[in-house]
MDTraj code that builds the backbone (N, CA, C; nanometers):
import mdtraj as md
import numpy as np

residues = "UNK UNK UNK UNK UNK UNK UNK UNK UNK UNK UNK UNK UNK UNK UNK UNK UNK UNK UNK UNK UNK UNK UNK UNK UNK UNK UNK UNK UNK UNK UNK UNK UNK UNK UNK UNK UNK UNK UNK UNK UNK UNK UNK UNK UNK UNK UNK UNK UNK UNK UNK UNK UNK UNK UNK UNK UNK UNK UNK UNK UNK UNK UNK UNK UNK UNK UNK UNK UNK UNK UNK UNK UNK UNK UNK UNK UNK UNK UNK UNK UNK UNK UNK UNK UNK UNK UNK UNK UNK UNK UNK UNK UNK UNK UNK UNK UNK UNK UNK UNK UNK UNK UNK UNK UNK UNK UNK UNK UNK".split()
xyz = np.array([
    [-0.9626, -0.7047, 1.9324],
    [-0.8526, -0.6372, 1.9964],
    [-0.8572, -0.4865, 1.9767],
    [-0.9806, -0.4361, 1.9799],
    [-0.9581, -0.2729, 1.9488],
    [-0.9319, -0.2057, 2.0797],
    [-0.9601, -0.2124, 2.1557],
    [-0.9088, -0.1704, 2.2786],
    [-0.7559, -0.2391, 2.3590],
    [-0.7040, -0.3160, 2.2530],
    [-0.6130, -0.3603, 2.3636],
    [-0.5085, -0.3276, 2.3441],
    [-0.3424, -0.2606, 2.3848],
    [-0.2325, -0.2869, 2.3201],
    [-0.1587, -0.3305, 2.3179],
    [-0.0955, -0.3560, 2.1699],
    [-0.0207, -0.4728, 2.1300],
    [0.0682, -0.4562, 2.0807],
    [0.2430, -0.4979, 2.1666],
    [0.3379, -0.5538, 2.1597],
    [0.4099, -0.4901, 2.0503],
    [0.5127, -0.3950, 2.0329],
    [0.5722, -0.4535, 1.9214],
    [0.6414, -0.5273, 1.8684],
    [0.6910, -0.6625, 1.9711],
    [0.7143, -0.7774, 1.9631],
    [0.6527, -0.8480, 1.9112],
    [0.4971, -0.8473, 1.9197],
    [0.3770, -0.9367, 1.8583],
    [0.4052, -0.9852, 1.7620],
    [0.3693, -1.1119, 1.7519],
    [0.3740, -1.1855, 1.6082],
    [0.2460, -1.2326, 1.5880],
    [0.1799, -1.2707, 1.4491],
    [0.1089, -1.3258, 1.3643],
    [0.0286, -1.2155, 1.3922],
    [-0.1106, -1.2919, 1.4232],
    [-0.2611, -1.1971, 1.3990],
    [-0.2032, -1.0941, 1.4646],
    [-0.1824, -1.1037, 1.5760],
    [-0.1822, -0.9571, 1.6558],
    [-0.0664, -0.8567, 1.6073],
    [0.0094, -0.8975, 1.4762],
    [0.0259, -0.7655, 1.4571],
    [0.0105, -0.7537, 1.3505],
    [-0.0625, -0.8256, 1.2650],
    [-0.1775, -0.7510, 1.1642],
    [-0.2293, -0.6728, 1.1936],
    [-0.3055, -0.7199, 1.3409],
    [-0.4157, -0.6135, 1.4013],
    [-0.3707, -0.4873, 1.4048],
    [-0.2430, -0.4795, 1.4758],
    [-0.1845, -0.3596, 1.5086],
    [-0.1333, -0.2548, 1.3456],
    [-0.0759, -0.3550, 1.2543],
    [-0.0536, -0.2819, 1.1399],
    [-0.1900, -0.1927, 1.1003],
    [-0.2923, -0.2878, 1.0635],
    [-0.3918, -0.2599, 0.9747],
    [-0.4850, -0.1218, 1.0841],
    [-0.5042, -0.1260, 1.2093],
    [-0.4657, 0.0343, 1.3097],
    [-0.4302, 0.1092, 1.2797],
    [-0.2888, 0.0878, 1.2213],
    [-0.2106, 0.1996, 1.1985],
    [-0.2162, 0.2623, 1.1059],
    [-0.2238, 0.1965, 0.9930],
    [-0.2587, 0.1936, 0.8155],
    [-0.4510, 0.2874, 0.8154],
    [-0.5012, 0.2691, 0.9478],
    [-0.6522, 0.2906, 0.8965],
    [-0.6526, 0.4340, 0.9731],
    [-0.5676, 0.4604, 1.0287],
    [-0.5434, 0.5879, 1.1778],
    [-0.5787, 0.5771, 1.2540],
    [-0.5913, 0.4428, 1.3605],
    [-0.7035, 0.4129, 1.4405],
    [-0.5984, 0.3436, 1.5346],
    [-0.5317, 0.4266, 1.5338],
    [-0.4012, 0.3523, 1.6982],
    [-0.4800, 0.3300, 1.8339],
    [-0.3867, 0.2484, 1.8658],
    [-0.4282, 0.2526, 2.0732],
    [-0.2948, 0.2431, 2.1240],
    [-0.2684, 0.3375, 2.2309],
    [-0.1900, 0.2559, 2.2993],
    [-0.0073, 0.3569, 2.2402],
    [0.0807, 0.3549, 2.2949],
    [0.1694, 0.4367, 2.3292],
    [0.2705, 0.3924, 2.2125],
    [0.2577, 0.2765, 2.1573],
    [0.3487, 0.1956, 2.1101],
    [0.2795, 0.1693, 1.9658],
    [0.1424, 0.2464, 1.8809],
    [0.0725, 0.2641, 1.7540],
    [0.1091, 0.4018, 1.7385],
    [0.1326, 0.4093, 1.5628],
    [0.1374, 0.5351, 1.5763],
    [0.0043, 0.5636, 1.4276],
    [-0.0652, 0.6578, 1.4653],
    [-0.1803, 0.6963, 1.3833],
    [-0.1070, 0.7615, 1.2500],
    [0.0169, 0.8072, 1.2780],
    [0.0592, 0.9026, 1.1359],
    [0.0547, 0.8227, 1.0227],
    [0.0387, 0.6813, 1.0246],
    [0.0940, 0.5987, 0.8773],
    [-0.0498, 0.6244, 0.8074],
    [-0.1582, 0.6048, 0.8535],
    [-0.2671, 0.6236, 0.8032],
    [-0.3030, 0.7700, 0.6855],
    [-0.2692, 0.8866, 0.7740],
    [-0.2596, 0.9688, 0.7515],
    [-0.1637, 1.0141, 0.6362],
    [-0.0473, 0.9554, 0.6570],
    [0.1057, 0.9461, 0.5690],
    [0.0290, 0.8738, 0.4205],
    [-0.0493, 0.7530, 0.3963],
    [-0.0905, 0.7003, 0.3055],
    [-0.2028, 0.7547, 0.2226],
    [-0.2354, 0.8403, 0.3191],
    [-0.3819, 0.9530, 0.2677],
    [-0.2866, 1.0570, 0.1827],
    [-0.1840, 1.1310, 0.2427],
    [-0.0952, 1.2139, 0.1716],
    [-0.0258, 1.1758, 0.0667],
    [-0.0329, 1.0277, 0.0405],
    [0.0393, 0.9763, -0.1064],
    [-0.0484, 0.9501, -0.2050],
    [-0.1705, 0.9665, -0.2044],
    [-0.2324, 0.9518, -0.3006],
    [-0.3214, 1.0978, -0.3005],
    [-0.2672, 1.1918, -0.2626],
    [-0.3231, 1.3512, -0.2614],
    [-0.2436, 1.4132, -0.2671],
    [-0.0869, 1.4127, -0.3162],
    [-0.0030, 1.4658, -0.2875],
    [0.0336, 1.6225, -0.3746],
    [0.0288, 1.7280, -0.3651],
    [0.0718, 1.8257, -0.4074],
    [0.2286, 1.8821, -0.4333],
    [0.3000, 1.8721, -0.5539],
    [0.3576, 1.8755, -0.5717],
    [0.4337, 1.9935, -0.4908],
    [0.5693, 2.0078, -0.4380],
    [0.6857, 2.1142, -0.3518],
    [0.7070, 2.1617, -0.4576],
    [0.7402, 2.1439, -0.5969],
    [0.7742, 2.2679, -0.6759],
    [0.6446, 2.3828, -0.7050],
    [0.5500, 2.2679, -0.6590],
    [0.4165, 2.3536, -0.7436],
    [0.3949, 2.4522, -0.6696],
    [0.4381, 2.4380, -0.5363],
    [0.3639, 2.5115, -0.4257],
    [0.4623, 2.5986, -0.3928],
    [0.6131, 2.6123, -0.3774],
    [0.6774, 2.6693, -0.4312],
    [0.6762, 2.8168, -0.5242],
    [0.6259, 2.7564, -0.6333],
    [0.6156, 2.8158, -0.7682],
    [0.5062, 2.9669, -0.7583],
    [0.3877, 2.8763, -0.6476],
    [0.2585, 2.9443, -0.6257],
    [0.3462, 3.0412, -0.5110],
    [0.3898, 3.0044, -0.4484],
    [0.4399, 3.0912, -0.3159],
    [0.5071, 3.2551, -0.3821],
    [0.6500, 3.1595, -0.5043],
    [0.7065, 3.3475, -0.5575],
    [0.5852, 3.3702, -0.6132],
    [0.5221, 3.3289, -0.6911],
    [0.3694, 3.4526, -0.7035],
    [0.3663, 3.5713, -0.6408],
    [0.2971, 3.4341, -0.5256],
    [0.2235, 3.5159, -0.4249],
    [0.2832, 3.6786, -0.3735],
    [0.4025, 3.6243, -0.3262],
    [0.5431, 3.6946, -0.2809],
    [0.5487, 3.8417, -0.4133],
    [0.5785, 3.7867, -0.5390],
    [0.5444, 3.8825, -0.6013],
    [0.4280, 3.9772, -0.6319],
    [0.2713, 3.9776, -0.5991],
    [0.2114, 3.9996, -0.5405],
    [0.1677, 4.0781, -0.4562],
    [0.2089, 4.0388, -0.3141],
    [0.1495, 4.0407, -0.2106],
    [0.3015, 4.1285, -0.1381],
    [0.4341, 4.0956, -0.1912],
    [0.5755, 4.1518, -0.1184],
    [0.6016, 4.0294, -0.0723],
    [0.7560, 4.0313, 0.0024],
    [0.8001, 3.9261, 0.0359],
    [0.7761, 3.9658, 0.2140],
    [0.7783, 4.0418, 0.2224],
    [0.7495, 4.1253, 0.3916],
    [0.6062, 4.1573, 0.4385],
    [0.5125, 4.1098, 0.3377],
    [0.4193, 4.0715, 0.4061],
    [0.3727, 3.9597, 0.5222],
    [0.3083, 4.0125, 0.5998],
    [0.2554, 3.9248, 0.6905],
    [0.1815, 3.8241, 0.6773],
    [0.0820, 3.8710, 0.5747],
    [0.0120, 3.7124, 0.5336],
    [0.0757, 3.6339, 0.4526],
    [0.1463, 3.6875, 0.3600],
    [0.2758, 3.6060, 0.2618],
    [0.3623, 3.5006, 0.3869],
    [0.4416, 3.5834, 0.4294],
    [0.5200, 3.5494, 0.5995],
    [0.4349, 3.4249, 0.6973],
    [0.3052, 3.4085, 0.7051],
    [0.2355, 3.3727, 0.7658],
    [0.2344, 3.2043, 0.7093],
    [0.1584, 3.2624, 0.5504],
    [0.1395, 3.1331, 0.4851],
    [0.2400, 3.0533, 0.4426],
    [0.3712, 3.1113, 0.4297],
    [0.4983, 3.0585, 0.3910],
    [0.5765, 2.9406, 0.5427],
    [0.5262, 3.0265, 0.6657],
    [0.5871, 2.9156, 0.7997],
    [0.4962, 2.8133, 0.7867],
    [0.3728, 2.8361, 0.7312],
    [0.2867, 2.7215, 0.7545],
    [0.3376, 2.6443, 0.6444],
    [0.3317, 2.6594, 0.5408],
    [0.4197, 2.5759, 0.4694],
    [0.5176, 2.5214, 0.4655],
    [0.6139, 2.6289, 0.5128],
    [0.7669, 2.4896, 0.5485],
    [0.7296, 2.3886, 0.6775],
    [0.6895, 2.4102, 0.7614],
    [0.6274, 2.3845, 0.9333],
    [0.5483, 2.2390, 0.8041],
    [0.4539, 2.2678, 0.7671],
    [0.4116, 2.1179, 0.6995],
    [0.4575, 2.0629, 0.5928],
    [0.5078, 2.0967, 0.5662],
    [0.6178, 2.0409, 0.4245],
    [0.7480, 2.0028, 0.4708],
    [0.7728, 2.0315, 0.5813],
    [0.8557, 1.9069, 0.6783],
    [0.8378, 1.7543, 0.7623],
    [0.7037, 1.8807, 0.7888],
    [0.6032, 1.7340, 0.8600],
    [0.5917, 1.6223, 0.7688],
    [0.5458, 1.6629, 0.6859],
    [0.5097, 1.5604, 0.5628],
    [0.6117, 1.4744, 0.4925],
    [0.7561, 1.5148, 0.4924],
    [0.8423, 1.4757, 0.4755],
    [0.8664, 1.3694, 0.5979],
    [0.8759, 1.3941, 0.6707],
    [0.9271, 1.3073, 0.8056],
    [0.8123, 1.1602, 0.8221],
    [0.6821, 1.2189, 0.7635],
    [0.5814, 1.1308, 0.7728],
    [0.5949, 1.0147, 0.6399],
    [0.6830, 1.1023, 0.5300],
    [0.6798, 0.9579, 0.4576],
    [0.8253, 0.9342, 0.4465],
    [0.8883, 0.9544, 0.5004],
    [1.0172, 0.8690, 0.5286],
    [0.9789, 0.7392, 0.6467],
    [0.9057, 0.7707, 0.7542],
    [0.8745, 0.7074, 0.8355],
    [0.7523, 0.5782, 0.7949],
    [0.7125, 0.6185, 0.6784],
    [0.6514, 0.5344, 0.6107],
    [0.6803, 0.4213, 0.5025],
    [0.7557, 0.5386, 0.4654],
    [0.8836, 0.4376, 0.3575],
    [0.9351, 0.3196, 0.4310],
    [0.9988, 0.3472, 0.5379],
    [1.0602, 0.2717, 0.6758],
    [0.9497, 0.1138, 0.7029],
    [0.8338, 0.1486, 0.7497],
    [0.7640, 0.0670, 0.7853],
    [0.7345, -0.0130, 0.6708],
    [0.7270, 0.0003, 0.5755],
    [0.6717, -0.0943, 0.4491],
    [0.7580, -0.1971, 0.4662],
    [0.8499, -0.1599, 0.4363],
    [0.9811, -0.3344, 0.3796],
    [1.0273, -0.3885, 0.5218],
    [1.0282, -0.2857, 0.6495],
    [1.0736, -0.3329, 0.7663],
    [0.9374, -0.4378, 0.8516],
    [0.8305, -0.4126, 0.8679],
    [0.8019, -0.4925, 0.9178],
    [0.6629, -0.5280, 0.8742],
    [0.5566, -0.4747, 0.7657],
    [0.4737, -0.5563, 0.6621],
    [0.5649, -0.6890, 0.5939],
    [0.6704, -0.6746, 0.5338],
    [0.6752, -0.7917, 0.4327],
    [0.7855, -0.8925, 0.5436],
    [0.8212, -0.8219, 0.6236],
    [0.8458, -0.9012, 0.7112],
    [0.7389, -0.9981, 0.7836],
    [0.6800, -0.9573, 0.8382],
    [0.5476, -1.0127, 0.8899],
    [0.4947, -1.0972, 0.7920],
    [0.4411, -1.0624, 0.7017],
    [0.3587, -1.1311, 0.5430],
    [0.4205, -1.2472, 0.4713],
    [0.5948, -1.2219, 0.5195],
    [0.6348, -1.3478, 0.3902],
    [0.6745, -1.4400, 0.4999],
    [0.6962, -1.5794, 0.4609],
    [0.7601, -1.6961, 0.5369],
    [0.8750, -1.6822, 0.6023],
    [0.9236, -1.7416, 0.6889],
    [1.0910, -1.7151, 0.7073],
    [1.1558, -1.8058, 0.5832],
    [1.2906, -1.8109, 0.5586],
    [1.3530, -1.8827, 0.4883],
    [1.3710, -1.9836, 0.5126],
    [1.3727, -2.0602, 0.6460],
    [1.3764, -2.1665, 0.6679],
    [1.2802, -2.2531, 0.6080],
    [1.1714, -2.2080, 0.5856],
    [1.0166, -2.2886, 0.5445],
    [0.8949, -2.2380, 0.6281],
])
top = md.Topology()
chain = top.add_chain()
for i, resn in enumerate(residues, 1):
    res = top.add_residue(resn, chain, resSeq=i)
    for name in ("N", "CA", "C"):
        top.add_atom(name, md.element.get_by_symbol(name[0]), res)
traj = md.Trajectory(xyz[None], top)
């Protein structure tokens, strides 16, 4: 099924298929989204916001706070240090909502 897309209705294999896509960054299709992959790469590389932070007044002290390259590197930082935020909330989300959903039995049996 690498070319095909699948449902987010899908049940059993086919949306393993589609999880384990998503989990690897290897989406298809309008309805995969590649960020979880990516999101799971960022949790086990993660650079601490105070640290970077911390490095930034440095810099700032440094370099001025009205510098341009200070100014420069600082939008790029909030601009992805939002991103990144949004990417693991959205990740957080998918774990308990529809992996262990999918994975465990219903209650019925």
């Amino acid at each position: 099924m690498p070319d095909k897309t699948i449902s987010i209705r899908a049940t059993g294999v086919a949306i393993v298929v589609k999880l384990c896509r998503q989990f690897r960054g290897k989406s298809f299709g309008p309805t995969e989204k590649d960020y979880i992959g990516f999101a799971l790469y960022e949790r086990g590389h993660w650079v601490a916001t105070a640290s970077v932070e911390r490095w930034l007044q440095q810099l700032a002290a440094i370099l001025g706070e009205t510098s341009e390259l200070y100014l420069a590197i600082l939008a790029e930082w909030t601009e992805y240090a939002r991103d990144r935020n949004a990417r693991a909330d959205r990740l957080r989300l998918q774990i308990p909502k529809r992996l262990w959903a999918w994975c465990l039995p219903d209650a019925d049996g």
